[in-house]
C-alpha positions in Angstrom: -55.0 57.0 -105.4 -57.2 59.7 -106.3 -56.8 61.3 -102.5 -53.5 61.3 -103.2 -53.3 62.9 -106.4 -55.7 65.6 -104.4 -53.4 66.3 -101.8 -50.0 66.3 -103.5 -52.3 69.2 -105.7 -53.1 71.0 -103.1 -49.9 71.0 -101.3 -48.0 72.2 -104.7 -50.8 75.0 -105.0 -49.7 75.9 -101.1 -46.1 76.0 -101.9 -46.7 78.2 -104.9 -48.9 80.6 -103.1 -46.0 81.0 -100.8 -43.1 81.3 -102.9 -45.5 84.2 -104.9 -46.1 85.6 -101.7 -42.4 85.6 -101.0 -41.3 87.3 -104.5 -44.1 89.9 -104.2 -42.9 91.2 -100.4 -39.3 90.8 -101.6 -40.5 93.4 -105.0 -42.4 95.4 -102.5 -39.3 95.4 -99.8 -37.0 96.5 -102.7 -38.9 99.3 -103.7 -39.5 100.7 -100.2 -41.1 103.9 -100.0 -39.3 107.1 -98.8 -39.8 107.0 -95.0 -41.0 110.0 -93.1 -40.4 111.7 -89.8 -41.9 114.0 -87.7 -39.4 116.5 -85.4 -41.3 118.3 -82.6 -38.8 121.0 -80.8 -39.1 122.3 -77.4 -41.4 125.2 -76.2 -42.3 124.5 -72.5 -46.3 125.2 -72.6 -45.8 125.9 -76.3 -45.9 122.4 -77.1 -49.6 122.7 -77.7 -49.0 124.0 -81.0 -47.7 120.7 -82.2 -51.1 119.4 -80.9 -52.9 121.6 -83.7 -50.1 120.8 -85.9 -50.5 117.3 -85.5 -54.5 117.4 -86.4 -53.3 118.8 -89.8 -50.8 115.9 -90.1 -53.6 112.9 -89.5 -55.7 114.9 -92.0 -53.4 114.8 -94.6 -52.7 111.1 -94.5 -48.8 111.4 -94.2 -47.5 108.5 -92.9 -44.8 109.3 -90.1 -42.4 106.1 -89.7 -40.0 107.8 -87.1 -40.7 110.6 -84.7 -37.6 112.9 -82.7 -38.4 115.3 -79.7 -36.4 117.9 -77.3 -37.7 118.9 -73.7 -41.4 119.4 -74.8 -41.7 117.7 -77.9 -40.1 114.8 -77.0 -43.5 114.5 -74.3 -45.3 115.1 -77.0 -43.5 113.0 -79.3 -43.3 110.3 -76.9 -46.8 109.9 -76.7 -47.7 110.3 -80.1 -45.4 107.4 -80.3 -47.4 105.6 -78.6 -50.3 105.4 -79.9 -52.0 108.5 -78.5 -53.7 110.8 -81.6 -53.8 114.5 -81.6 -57.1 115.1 -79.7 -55.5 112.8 -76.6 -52.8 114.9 -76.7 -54.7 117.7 -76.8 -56.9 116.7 -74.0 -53.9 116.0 -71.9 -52.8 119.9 -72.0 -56.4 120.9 -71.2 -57.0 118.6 -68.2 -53.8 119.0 -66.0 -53.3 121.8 -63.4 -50.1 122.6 -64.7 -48.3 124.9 -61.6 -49.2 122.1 -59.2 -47.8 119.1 -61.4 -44.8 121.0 -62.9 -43.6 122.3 -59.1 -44.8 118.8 -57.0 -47.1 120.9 -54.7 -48.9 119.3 -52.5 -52.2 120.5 -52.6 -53.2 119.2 -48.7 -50.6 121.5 -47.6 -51.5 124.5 -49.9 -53.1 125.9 -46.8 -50.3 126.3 -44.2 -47.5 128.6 -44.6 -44.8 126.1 -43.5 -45.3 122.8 -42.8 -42.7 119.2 -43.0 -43.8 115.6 -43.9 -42.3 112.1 -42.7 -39.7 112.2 -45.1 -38.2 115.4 -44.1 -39.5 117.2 -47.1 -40.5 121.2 -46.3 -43.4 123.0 -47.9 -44.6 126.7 -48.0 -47.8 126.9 -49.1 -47.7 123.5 -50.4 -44.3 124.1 -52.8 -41.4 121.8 -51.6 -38.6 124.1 -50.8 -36.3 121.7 -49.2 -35.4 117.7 -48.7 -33.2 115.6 -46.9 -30.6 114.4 -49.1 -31.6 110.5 -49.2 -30.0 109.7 -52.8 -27.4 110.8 -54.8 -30.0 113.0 -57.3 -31.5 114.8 -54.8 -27.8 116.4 -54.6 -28.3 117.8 -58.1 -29.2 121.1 -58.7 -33.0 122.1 -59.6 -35.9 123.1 -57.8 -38.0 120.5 -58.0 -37.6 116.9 -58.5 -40.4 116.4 -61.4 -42.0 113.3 -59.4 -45.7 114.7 -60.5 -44.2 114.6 -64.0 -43.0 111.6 -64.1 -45.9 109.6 -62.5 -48.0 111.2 -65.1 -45.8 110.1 -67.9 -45.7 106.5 -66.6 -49.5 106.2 -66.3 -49.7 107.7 -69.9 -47.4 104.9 -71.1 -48.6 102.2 -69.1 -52.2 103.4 -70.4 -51.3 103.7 -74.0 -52.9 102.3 -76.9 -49.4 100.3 -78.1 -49.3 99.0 -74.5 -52.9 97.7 -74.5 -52.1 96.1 -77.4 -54.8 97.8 -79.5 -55.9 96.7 -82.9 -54.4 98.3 -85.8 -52.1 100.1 -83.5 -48.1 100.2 -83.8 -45.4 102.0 -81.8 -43.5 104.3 -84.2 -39.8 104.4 -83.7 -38.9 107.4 -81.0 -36.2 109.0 -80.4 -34.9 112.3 -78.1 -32.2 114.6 -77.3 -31.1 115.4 -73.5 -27.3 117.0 -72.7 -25.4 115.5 -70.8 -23.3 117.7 -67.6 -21.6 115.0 -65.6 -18.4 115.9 -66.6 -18.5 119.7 -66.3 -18.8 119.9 -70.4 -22.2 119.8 -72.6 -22.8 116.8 -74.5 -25.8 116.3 -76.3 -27.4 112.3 -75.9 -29.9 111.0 -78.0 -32.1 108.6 -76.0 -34.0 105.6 -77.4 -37.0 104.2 -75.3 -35.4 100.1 -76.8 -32.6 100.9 -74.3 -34.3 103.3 -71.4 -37.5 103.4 -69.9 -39.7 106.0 -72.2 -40.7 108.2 -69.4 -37.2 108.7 -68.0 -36.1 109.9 -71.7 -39.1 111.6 -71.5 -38.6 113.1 -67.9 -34.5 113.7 -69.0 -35.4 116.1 -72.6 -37.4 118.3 -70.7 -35.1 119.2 -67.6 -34.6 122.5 -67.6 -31.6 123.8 -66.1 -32.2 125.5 -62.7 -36.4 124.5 -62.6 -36.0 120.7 -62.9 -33.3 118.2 -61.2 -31.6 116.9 -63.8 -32.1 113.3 -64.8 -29.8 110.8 -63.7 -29.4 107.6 -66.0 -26.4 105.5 -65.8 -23.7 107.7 -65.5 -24.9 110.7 -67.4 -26.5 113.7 -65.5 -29.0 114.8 -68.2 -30.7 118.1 -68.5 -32.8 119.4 -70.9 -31.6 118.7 -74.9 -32.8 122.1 -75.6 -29.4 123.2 -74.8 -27.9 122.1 -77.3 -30.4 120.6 -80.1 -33.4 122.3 -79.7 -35.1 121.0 -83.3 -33.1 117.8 -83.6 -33.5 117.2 -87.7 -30.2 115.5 -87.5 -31.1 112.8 -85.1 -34.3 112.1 -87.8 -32.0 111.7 -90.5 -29.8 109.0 -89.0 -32.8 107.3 -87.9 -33.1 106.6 -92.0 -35.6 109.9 -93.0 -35.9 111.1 -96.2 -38.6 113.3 -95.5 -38.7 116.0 -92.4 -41.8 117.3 -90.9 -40.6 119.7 -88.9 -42.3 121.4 -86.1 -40.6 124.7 -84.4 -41.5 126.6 -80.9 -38.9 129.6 -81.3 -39.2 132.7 -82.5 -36.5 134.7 -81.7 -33.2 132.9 -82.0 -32.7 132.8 -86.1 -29.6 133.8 -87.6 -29.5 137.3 -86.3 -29.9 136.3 -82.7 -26.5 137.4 -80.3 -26.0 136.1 -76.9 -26.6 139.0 -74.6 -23.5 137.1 -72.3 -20.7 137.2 -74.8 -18.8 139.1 -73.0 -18.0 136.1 -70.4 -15.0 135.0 -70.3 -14.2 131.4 -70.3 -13.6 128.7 -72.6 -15.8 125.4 -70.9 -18.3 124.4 -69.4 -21.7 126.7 -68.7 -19.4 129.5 -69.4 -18.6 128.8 -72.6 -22.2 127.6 -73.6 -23.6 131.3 -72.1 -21.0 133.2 -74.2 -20.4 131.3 -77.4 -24.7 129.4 -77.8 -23.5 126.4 -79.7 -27.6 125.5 -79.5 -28.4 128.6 -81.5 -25.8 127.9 -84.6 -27.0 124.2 -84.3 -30.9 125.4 -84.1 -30.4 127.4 -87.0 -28.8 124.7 -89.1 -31.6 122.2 -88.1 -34.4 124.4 -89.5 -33.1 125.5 -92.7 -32.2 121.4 -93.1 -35.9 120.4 -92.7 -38.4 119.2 -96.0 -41.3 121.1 -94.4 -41.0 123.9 -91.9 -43.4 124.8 -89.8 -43.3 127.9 -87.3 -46.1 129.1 -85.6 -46.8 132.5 -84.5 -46.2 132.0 -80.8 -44.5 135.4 -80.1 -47.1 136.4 -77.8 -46.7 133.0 -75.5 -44.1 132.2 -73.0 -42.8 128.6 -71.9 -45.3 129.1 -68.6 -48.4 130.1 -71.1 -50.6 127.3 -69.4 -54.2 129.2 -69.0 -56.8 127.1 -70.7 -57.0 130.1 -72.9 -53.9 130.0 -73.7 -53.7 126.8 -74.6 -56.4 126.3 -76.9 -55.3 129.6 -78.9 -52.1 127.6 -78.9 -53.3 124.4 -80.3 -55.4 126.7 -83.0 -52.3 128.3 -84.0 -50.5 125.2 -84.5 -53.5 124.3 -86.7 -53.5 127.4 -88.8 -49.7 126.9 -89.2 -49.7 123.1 -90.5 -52.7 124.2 -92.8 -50.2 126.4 -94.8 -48.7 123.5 -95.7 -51.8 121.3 -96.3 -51.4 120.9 -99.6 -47.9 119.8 -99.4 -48.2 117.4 -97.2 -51.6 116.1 -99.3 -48.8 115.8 -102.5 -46.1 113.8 -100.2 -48.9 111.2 -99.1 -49.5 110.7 -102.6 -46.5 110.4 -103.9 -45.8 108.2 -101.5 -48.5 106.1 -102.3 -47.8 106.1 -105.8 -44.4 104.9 -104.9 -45.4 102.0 -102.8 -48.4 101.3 -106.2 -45.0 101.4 -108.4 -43.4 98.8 -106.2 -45.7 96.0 -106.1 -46.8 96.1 -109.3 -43.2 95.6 -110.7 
């Protein structure tokens, strides 16, 4: 009788500790904190910034709930995504030979002036210059076909820390902007890695017109989202942001930028994104709409800046950018705290 009287105890103490835990995540779920998102724009080798940026970030103890990339960034972004911290980042950009993995040369045929493999590819000096047309995207316009690229981004993913499952490790919802040419317009896309493979979104953002084959997915022909939404602050706000981190490659394209090619005439298509810039008026709204701006002096820096030099004073000037706002962000993470204190105690 006694057992009894034990158990039925212990099972009404189980059931109370449950329905308190239920009230108290229901209080802290109803007094959500404001989320926070990081937006990392495009740059080509410029992207190292947001490495240094990104130290800054960690230091600060911001939490970032949702992250958005273009070309760039959204490699960067992707990543970071992942699981990968600033300093992996950072050691990626300082441990690839960039000419040979951005063009697909083959190094074994760096040597000869001409040479062709089995598959009807032809190299000078190692660069592909020309392929037998096997599929459909090989059709597309763009000198090279990104395959060093993309292996590297799938072995990055494969290897990440979300993918091994590491302790303590979660994948932060991702998002990124390609443009879409398939049907002789521009339309920006906003790719999420739930529906497509993260290094194809990955792989699309970054295609720049005329260097890269664009990427095809389904039946969009995607280039790089750079030309249209460079610093995609928009895209972070549907996501559910409150707060925008917002990281920014460009220097010269602010309000007083013209397009050199307004005189061309025509009304669609590449002709009327060369005369009218659609990207530039959206760019400039995107910055100005951000919590936190951050710019980096970069003015000295091109989108092919990929010397080891280079890159480091890159990364540094990233740094010395985000610590201008150091403060600021030290002021969000504790407000944000105090926020989520707030909700559980009530």
């Amino acid at each position: 009788m006694n057992k009894d009287k034990i158990m039925n105890s212990s099972k009404l103490k189980s059931l109370l500790v449950v329905f308190l835990l239920g009230v108290f995540s229901l209080s802290a779920f109803a007094h959500e904190r404001p989320k926070v998102a990081l937006v990392l724009g495009g740059g080509g080798a410029k992207g190292a910034a947001e490495c240094g940026a990104l130290k800054v970030i960690e230091k600060s103890g911001v939490p970032i709930d949702y992250i958005v990339g273009t070309s760039i960034g959204s490699i960067v972004g992707g990543l970071y995504s992942m699981g990968y911290r600033s300093d992996d980042i950072e050691q990626m950009f300082n441990s690839q030979e960039w000419v040979s993995l951005l063009t697909d040369r083959d190094e074994a045929r760096s040597r000869k002036f001409f040479s062709r493999d089995s598959l009807g590819v032809s190299y000078i000096l190692g660069f592909p210059v020309h392929r037998r047309h096997t599929v459909v995207a090989d059709t597309l316009p763009g000198i090279f076909k990104g395959a060093k690229v993309m292996a590297l981004l799938d072995s990055m993913v494969r290897m990440s820390p979300v993918a091994r499952r590491e302790a303590g490790v979660r994948r932060i919802p991702f998002r990124c902007v390609a443009v879409d040419v398939a049907h002789g317009d521009f339309r920006e896309v906003v790719l999420n890695p739930d529906s497509v493979r993260l290094d194809s979104c990955m792989r699309a953002s970054m295609a720049i017109p005329g260097v890269f084959k664009p990427m095809r997915i389904g039946e969009n022909v995607l280039i790089d989202g750079g030309a249209m939404n460079n610093l995609p602050v928009d895209v972070a706000r549907k996501m559910g942001a409150d707060i925008v981190i917002a990281i920014d490659l460009q220097q010269n394209k602010h309000d007083d930028y013209k397009s050199p090619l307004s005189f061309i005439k025509g009304s669609s298509g590449v002709a009327s994104w060369l005369k009218n810039r659609p990207d530039i008026a959206k760019y400039n709204e995107m910055r100005r709409s951000a919590d936190v701006y951050v710019n980096p002096d970069l003015g000295k820096y091109d989108v092919m800046s990929f010397s080891n030099k280079a890159i480091q004073t890159m990364i540094d000037l990233g740094d010395k950018a985000m610590e201008k706002h150091y403060h600021e962000l030290v002021k969000i993470a504790k407000k944000l705290k105090t926020k989520i204190g707030k909700g559980l105690m009530k």
